[in-house]
N, C-alpha and C positions, 0 to 999 in steps of 0.2 A: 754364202754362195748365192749370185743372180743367176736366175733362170728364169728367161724371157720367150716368148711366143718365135717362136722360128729358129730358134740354137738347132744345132743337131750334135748329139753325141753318139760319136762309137763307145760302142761297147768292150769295156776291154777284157773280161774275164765274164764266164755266166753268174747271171746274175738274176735272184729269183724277183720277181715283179708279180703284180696283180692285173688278169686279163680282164677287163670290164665292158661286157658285152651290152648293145643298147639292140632293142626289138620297134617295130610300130607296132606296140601293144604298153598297155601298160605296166610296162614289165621293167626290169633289168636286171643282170646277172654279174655271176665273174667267178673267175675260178684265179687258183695259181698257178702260175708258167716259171721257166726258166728263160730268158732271153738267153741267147747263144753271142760269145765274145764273137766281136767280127760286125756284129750287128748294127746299122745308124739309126738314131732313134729322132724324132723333128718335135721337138713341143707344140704343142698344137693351141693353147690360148697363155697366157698371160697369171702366175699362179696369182692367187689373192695375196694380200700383208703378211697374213695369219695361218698361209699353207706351209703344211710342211713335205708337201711334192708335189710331183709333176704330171699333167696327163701328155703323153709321147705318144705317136703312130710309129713306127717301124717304117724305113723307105722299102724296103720287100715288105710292104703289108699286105699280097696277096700270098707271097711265099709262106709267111707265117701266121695267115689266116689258117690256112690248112695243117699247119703244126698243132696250132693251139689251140684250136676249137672243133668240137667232134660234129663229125659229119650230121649227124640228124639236127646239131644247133645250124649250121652254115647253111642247110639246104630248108630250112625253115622257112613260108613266103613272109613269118614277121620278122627275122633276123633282120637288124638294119647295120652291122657294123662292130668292130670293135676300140679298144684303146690299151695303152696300158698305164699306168701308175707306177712309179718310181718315187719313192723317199728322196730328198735333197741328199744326208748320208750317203745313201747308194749311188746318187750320179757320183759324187765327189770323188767317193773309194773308187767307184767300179768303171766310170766312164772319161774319155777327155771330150772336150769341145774342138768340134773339127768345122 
């Protein structure tokens, strides 16, 4: 499987992912989520050789801001953003390229 910086996949069934939160602090976090089927996901850089996934934003990234990350992280003044990570496997199984 190629997976390049700008694809977008729907999500075709839930599918568990890693939410990986970035702060201006020197911080970073993440938990685990469920993406909801229905969901389009956009690649956001380009993986390396040697990756075996992907870092995706959600097009409703503010809808599922608010799903996925609990309010005292989101309202935080270091919170700078989220992401999520996706396995190659799991686009193949659980996502098409639309």
């Amino acid at each position: 499987m190629t997976v390049r910086r700008g694809q977008r996949y729907e999500v075709l069934k839930d599918t568990p992912a890693i939410c990986m939160t970035y702060w201006k602090a020197p911080y970073t976090g993440g938990l685990e989520v469920v993406v909801p089927a229905g969901e389009v996901l956009v690649v956001t850089v380009d993986p390396p050789p040697s990756a075996t996934g992907a870092d995706l934003v959600p097009e409703r990234y503010d809808a599922l801001l608010v799903r996925f990350i609990p309010p005292e992280e989101r309202s935080a003044p270091t919170f700078g953003g989220y992401s999520l990570c996706l396995m190659f496997d799991q686009i193949g199984a659980n996502c098409r390229l639309v």
